[in-house]
N, C-alpha and C positions, 0 to 999 in steps of 0.2 A: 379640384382634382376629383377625379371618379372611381370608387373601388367596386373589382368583378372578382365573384369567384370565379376560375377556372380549371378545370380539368385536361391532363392531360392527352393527350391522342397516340392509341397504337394501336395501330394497321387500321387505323379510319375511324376507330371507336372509341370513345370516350371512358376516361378509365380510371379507378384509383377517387382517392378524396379530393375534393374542390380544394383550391389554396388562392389568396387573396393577391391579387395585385393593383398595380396603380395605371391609369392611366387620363389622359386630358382630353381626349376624345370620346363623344360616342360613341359605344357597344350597344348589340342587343343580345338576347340569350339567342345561342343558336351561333352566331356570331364564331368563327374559326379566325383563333389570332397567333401569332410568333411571339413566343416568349424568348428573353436572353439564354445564350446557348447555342440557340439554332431549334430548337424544340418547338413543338404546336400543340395549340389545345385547344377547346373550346368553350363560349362565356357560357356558366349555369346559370338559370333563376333562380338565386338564391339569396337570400337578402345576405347581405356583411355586417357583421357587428361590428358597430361604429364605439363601439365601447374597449372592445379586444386591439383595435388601430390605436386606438388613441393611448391604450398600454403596451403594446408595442413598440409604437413610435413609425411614423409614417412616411420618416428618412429610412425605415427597415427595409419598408416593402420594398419589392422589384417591379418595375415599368411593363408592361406590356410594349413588345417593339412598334407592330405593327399587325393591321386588320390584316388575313389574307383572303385576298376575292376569290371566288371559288369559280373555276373554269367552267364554260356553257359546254 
């Protein structure tokens, strides 16, 4: 499993603090994904602290739905 920070999106701009999710697919930063909700955001370069997940609990986090491809 793969943790991203991501930032949310309003009105196209990335916004607010990074928050950690989970996902099994590859991401890159830049990367514009669907969070549960219906909400969008997108992956920061940020490294995750794998130390904060594992005190957490890694059944916490939330999925990432899905990549969304960005129209030409």
């Amino acid at each position: 499993m793969n943790f991203f920070k991501v930032k949310f999106l309003k009105n196209g701009q990335a916004q607010g603090r990074s928050y950690t999710y989970k996902r099994s697919l590859e991401l890159a930063p830049g990367d514009k994904v669907e969070l549960p909700g219906g909400k969008h955001g997108v992956v920061m370069d940020e490294p995750v602290d794998m130390t904060w997940v594992e005190a957490y609990g890694e059944e916490n986090l939330k999925k990432i739905v899905r990549k969304v491809e960005v129209e030409v």
